[in-house]
One Martini backbone bead per residue (centre of mass of N, CA, C, O) as a GRO file, in nm:
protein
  382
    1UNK     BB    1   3.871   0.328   1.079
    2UNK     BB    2   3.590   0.369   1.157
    3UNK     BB    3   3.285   0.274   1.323
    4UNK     BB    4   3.027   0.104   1.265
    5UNK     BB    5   2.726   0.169   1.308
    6UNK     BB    6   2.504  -0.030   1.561
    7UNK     BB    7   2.186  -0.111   1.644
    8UNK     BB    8   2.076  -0.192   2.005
    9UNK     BB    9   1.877  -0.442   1.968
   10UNK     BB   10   1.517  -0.608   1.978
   11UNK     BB   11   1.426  -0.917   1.857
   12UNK     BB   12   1.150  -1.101   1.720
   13UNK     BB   13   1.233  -1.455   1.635
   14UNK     BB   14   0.893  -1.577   1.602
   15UNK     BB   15   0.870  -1.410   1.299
   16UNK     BB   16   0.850  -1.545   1.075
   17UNK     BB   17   0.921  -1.596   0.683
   18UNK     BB   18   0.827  -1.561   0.424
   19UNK     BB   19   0.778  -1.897   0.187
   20UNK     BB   20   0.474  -1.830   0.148
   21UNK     BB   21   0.137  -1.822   0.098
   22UNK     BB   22  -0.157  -1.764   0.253
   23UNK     BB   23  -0.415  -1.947   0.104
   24UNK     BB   24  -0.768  -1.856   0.138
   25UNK     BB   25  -1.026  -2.066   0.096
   26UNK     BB   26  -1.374  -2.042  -0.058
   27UNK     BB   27  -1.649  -2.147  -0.019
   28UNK     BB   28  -1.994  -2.189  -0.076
   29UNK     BB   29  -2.078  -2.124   0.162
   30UNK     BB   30  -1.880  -1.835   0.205
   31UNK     BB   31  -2.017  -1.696  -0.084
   32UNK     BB   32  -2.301  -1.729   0.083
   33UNK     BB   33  -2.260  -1.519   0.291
   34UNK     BB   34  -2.161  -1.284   0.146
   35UNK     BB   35  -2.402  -1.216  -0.048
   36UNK     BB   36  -2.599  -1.195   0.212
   37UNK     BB   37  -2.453  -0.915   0.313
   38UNK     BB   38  -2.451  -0.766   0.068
   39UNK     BB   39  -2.799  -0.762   0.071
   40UNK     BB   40  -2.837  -0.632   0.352
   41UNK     BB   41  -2.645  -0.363   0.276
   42UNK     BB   42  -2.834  -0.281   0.095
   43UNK     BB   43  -3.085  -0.240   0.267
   44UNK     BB   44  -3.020  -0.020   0.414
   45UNK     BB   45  -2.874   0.274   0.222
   46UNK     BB   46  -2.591   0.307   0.260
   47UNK     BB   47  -2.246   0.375   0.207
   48UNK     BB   48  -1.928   0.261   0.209
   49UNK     BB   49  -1.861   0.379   0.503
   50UNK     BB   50  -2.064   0.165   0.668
   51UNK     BB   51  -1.859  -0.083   0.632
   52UNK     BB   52  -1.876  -0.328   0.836
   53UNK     BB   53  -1.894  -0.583   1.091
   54UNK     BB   54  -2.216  -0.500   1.166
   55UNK     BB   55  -2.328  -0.478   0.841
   56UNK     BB   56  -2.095  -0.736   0.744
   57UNK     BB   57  -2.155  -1.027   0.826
   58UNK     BB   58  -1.965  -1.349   0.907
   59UNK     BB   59  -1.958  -1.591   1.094
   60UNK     BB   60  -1.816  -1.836   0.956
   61UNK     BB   61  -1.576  -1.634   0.862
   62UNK     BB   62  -1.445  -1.513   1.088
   63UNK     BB   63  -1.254  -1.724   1.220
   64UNK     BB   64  -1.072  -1.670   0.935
   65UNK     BB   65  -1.052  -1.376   0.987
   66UNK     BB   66  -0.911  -1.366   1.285
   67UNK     BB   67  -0.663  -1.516   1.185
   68UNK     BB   68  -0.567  -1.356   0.964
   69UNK     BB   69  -0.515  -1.103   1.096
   70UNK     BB   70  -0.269  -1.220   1.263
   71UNK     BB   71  -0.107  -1.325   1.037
   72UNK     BB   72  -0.031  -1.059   0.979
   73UNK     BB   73   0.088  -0.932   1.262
   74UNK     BB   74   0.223  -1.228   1.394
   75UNK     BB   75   0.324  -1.346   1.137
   76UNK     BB   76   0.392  -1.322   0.818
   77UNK     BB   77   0.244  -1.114   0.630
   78UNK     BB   78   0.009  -1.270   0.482
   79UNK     BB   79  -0.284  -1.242   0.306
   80UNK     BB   80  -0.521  -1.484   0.083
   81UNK     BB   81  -0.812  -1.437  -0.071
   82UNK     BB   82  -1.030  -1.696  -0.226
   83UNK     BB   83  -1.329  -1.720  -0.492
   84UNK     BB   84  -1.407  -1.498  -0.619
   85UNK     BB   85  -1.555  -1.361  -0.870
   86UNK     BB   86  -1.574  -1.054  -1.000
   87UNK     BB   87  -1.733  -1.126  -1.289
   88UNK     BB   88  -2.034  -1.191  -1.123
   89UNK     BB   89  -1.999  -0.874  -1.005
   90UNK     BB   90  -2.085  -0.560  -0.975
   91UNK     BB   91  -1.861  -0.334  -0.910
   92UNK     BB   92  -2.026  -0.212  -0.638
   93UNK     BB   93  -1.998  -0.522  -0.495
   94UNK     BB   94  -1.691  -0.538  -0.482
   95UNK     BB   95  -1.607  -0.307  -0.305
   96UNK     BB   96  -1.839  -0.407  -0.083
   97UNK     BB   97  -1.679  -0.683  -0.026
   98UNK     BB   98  -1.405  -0.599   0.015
   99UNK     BB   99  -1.489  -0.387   0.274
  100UNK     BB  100  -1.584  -0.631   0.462
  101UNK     BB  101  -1.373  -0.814   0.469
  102UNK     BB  102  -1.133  -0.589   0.539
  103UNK     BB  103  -1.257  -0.522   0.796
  104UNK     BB  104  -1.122  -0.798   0.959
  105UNK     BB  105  -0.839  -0.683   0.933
  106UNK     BB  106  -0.930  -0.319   0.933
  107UNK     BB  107  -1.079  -0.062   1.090
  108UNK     BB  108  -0.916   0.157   0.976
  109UNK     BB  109  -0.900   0.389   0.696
  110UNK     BB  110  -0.676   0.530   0.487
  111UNK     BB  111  -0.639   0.833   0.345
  112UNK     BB  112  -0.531   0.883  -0.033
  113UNK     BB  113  -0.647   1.187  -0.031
  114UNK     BB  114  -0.792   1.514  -0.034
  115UNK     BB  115  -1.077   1.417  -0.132
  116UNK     BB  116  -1.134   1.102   0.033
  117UNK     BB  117  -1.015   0.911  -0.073
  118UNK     BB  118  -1.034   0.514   0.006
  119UNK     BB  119  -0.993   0.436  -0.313
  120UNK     BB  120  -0.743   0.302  -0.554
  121UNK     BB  121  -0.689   0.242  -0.899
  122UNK     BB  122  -0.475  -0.001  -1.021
  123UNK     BB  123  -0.412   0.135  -1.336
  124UNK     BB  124  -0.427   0.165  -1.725
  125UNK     BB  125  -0.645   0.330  -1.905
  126UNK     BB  126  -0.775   0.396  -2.214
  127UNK     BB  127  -0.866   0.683  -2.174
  128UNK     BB  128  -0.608   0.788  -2.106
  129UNK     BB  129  -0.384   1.064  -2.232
  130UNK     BB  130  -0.161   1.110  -2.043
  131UNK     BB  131   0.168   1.055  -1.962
  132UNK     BB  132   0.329   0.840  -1.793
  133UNK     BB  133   0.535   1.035  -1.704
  134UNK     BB  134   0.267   1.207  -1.524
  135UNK     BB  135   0.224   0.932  -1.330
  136UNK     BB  136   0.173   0.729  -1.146
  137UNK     BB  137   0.299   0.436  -1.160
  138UNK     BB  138  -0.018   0.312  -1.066
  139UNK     BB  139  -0.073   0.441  -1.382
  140UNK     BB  140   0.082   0.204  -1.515
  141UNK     BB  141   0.303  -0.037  -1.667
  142UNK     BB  142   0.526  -0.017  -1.528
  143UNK     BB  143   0.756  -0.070  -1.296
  144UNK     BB  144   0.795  -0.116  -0.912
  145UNK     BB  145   0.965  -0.063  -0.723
  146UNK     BB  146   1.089  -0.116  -0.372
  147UNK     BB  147   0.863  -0.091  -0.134
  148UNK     BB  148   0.627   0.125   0.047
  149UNK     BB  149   0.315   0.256   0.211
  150UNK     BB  150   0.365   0.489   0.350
  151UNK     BB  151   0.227   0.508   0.647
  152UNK     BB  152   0.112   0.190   0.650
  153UNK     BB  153  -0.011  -0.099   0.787
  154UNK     BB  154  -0.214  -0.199   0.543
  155UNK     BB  155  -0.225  -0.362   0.235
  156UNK     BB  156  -0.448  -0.390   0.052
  157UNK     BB  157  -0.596  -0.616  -0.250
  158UNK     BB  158  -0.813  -0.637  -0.529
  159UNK     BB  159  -0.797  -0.826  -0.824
  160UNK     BB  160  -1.019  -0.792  -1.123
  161UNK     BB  161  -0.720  -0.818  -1.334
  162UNK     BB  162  -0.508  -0.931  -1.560
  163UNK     BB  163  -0.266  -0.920  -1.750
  164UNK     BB  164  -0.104  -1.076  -2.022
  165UNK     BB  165   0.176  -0.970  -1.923
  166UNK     BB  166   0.283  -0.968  -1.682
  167UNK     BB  167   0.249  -0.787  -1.348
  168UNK     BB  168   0.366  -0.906  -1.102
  169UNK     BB  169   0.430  -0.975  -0.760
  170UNK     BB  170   0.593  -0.886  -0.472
  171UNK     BB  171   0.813  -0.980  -0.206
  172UNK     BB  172   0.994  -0.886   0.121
  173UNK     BB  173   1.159  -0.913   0.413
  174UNK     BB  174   1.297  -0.713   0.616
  175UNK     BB  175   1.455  -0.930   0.816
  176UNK     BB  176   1.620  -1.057   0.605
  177UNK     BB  177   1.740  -0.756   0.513
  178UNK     BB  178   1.873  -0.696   0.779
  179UNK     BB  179   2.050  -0.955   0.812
  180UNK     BB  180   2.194  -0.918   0.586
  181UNK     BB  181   2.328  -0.625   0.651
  182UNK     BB  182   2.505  -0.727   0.922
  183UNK     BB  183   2.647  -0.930   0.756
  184UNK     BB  184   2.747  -0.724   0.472
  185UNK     BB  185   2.622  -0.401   0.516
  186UNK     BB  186   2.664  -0.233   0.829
  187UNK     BB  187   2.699   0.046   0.658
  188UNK     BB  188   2.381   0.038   0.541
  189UNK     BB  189   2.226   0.040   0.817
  190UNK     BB  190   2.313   0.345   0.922
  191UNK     BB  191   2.209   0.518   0.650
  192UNK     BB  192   1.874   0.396   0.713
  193UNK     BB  193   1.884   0.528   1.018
  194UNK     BB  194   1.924   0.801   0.954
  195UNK     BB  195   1.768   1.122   1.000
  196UNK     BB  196   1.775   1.230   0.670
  197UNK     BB  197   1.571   1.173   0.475
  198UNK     BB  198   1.394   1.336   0.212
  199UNK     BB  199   1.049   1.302   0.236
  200UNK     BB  200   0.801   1.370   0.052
  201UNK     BB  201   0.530   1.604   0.108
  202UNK     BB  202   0.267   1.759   0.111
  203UNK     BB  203   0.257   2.040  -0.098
  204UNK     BB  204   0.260   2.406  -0.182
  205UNK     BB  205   0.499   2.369  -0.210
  206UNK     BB  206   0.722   2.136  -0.230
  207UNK     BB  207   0.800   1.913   0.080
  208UNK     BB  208   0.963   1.825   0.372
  209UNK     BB  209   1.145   1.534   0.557
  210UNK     BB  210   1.297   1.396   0.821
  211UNK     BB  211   1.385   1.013   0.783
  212UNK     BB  212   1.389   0.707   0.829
  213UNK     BB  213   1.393   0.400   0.673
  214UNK     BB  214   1.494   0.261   0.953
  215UNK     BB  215   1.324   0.070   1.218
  216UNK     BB  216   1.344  -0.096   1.566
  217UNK     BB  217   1.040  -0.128   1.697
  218UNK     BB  218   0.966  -0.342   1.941
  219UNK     BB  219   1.089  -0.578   1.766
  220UNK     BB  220   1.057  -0.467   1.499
  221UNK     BB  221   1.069  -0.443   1.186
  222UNK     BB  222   1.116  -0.128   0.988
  223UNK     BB  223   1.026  -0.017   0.693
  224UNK     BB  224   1.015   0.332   0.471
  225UNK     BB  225   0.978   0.294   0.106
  226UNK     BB  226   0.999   0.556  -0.173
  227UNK     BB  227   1.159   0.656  -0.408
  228UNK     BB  228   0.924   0.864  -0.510
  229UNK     BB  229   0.984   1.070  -0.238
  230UNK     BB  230   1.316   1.099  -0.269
  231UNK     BB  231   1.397   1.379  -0.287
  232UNK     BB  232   1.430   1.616  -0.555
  233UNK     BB  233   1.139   1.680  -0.769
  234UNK     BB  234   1.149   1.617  -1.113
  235UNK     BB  235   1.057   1.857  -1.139
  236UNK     BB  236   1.207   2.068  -1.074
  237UNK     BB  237   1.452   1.990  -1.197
  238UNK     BB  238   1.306   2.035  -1.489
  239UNK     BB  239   1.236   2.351  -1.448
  240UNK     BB  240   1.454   2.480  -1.232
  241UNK     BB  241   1.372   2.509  -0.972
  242UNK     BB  242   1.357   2.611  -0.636
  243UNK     BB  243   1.425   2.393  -0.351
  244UNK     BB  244   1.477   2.282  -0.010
  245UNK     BB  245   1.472   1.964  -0.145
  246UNK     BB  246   1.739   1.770  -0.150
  247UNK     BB  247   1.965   1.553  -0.239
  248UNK     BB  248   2.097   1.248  -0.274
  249UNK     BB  249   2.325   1.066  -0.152
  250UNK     BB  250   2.578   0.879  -0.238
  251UNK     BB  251   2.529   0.658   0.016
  252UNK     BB  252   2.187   0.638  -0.048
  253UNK     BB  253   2.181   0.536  -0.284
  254UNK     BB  254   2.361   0.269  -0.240
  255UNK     BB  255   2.153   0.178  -0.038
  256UNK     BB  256   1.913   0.153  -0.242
  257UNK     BB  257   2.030  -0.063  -0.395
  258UNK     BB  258   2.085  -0.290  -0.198
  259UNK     BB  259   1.791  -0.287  -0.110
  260UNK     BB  260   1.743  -0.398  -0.408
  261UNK     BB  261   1.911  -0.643  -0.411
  262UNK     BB  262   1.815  -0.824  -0.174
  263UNK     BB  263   1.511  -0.824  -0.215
  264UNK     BB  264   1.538  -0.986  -0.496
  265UNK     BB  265   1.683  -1.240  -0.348
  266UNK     BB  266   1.421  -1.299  -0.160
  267UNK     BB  267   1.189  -1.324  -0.328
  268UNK     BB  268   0.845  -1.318  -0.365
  269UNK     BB  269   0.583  -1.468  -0.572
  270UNK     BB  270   0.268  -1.374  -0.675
  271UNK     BB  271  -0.006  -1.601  -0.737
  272UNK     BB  272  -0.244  -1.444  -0.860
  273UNK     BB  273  -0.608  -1.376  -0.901
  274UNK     BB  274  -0.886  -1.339  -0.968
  275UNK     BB  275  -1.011  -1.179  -0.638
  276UNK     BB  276  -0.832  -1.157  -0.494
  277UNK     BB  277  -0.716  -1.076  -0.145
  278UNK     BB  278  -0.480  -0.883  -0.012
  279UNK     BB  279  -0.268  -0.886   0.306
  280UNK     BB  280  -0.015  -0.656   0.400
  281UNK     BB  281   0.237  -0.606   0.597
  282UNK     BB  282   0.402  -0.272   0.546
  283UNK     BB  283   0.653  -0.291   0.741
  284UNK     BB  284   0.768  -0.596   0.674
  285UNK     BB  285   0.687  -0.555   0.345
  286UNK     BB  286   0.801  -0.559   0.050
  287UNK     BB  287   0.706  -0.384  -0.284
  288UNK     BB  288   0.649  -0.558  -0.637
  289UNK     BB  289   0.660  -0.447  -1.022
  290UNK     BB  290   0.609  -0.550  -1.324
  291UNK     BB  291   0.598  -0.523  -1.588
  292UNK     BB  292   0.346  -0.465  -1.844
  293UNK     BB  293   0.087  -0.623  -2.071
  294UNK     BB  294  -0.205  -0.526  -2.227
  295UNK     BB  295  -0.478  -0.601  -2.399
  296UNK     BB  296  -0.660  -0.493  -2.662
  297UNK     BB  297  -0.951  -0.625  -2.600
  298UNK     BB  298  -0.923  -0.680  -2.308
  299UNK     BB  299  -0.862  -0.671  -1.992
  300UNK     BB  300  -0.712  -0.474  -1.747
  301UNK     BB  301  -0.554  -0.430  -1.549
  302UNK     BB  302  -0.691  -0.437  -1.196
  303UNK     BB  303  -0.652  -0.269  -0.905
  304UNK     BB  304  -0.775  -0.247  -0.520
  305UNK     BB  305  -0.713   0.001  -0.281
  306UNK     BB  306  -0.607   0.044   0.035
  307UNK     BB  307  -0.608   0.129   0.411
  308UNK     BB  308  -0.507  -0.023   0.710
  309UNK     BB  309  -0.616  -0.063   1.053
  310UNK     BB  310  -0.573  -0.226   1.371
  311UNK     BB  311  -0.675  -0.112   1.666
  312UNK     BB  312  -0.535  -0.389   1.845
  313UNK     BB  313  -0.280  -0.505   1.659
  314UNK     BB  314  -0.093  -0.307   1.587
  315UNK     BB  315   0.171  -0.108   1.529
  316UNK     BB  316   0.391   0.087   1.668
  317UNK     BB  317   0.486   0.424   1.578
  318UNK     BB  318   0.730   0.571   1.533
  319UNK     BB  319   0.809   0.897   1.497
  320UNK     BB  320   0.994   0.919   1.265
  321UNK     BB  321   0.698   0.782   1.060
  322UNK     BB  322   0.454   0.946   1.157
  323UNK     BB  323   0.381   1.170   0.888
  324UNK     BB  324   0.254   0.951   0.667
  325UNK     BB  325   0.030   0.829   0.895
  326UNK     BB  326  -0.123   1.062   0.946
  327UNK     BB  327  -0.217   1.155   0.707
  328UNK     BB  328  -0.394   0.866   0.679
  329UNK     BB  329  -0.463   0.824   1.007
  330UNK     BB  330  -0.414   1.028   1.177
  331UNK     BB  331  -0.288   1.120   1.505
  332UNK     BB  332  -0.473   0.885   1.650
  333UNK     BB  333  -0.549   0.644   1.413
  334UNK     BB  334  -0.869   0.719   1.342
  335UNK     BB  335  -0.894   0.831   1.040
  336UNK     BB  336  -0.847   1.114   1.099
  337UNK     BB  337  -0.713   1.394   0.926
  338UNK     BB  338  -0.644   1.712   1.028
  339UNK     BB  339  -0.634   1.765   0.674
  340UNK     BB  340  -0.930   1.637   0.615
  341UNK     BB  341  -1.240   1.804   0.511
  342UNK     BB  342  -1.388   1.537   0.354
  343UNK     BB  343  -1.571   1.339   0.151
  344UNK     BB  344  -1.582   0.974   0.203
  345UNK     BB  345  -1.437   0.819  -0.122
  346UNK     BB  346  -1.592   0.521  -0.319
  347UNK     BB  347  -1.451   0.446  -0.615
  348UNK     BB  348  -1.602   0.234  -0.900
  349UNK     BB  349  -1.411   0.395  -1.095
  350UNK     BB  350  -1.231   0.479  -1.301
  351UNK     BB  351  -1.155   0.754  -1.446
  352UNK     BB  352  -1.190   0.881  -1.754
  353UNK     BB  353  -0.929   1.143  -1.644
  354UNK     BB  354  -0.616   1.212  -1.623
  355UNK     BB  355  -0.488   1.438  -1.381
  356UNK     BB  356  -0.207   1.560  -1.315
  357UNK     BB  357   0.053   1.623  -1.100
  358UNK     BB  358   0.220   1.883  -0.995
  359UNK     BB  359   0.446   1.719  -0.755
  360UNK     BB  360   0.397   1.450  -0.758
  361UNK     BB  361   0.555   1.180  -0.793
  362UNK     BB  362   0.599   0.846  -0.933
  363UNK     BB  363   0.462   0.685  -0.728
  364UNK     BB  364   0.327   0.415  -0.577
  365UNK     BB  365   0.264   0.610  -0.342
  366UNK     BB  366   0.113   0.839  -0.183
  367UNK     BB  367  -0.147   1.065  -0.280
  368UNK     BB  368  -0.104   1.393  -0.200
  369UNK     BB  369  -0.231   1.579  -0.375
  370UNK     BB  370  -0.213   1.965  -0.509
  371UNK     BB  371  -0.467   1.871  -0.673
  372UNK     BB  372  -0.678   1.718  -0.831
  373UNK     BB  373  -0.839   1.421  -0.866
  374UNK     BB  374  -0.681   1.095  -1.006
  375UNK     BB  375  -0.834   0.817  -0.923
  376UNK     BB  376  -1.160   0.856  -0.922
  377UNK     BB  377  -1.514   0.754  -1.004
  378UNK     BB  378  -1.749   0.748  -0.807
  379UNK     BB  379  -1.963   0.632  -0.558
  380UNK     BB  380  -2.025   0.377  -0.320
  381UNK     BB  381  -2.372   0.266  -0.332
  382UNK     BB  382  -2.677   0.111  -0.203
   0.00000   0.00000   0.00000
């Protein structure tokens, strides 16, 4: 029998593993510091793309939220900031306060799609006619398998309302995943190690790059992993056209199964509310959620997403998953990706329309598509 290669790393051992949400609550001292810094920020007179750490003081609350940056980068890898109702603020004020206290915790950007778009809402809209088999995972009610949101060093998220019933959102320790695979499965962590796996990229026709979906670099464990990237095309498929970009063997979908069978085995379930501001290091941590059912005449489930990275803290990134973390924040990672050459914008509503992509596939992350913007409308402006 071969000898199973596993990889002769140095592994840091002293980043806990979370075994619960790390949830820092907003007294109303704090509620009115945001609400001061947010009346400041309107009156500069300038848009979303404005909002940093000088234009929206935090004074009081720096110090709590610079502890809490370090405890996603060299912690939990999970912070949760409670205490806002978003229903007592006007949806461009809700924006502009996510994007305040964001900034403290990644002062830069990740660029969400060729439109230029800088948040998206992760919803499924009751104006949508579109099938939701032709939508992104994330613009659906369905569950999203164990991902990571590929290229991306922090996942932010504002929670604005919650489903009626399910829609649960759950974590898993990259860590605690490669060690049980080492130790159960460490033909698995081979597979998931090298570089072949086909991941779709950006393009029309679509492209691909290969690439592993595990690397420990730096003492890091790093997983980049979305089913909904990995292989050839649905439309393809679908359509019969012919495509450069392989299907997934069978030794990777086994690899995938696995890596979701110890994921939901190790989960950890967000008791999320509305207005919770989430932020979570998505090197470390996978993320998934539960199918869900939205009220028929209340609020809709509804998710606003970032894509941050903190100039000083983050994570080195090694050259094999930089392809799609290039693509949100560009070469030099200070957000300006070299090939997106548009005004960014911070759209304030879902789209009236959701206009299907034409080749990316339904995934739960990373929409880079290649034809009109499907993600909102409107520029979040003070």
């Amino acid at each position: 029998m071969a000898k199973t290669w596993i990889p002769e790393v140095s592994i840091d051992m002293n980043i806990p593993v979370p075994t619960r949400p790390n949830v820092i609550y907003i007294d109303e001292e704090g509620m009115a510091e945001i609400e001061q810094a947010l009346q400041a920020f309107k009156e500069i007179g300038v848009d979303g793309d404005a909002v940093n750490r000088d234009n929206f003081p935090l004074p009081t609350l720096q110090t709590h939220l610079e502890l809490a940056c370090n405890e996603v980068h060299r912690g939990l890898g999970l912070v949760i900031f409670r205490g806002l109702d978003p229903n007592n603020y006007a949806a461009e004020d809700n924006v502009t306060m996510f994007l305040g206290v964001a900034s403290y915790i990644g002062d830069t950007r990740g660029v969400q799609d060729k439109q230029g778009s800088m948040l998206t809402h992760v919803t499924d809209s009751k104006t949508w006619t579109a099938p939701p088999e032709l939508r992104h995972g994330i613009h659906t009610t369905t569950g999203l398998a164990w991902h990571s949101d590929m290229g991306v060093d922090i996942l932010a998220l504002h929670v604005r309302a919650l489903a009626e019933d399910g829609g649960d959102t759950y974590i898993a320790s990259s860590r605690t995943i490669y060690e049980e695979l080492l130790k159960s499965h460490p033909q698995v962590v081979e597979v998931l190690s090298q570089s072949d796996w086909p991941v779709q990229i950006s393009g029309n026709p679509p492209r691909h790059i290969l690439a592993p979906l595990l690397e420990v670099h730096e003492g890091n464990i790093m997983i980049s992993v979305d089913p909904g990237r990995l292989g050839l095309h649905p439309v393809t498929v679908k359509e019969g056209l012919g495509s450069s970009i392989p299907s997934l063997a069978p030794a990777q979908r086994d690899a995938l199964d696995v890596l979701s069978a110890l994921a939901s085995e190790h989960r950890l379930r967000l008791d999320t509310k509305p207005g919770d501001m989430i932020f979570i290091n998505n090197w470390t941590l996978l993320h998934a959620r539960d199918p869900y059912v939205d009220s028929d005449n209340g609020p809709r489930r509804h998710l606003v997403r970032l894509w941050l990275r903190n100039s000083k803290l983050a994570w080195n990134v090694p050259q094999s998953m930089k392809a799609p973390w290039e693509a949100a924040f560009g070469p030099n990672g200070d957000g300006n990706p070299a090939n997106v050459h548009v005004e960014r914008k911070y759209p304030i509503f879902p789209t009236l329309e959701y206009k299907p992509p034409k080749f990316t596939s339904g995934s739960a992350a990373f929409i880079l598509e290649d034809n009109d913007d499907v993600n909102a409308e409107g520029v979040a402006r003070a």
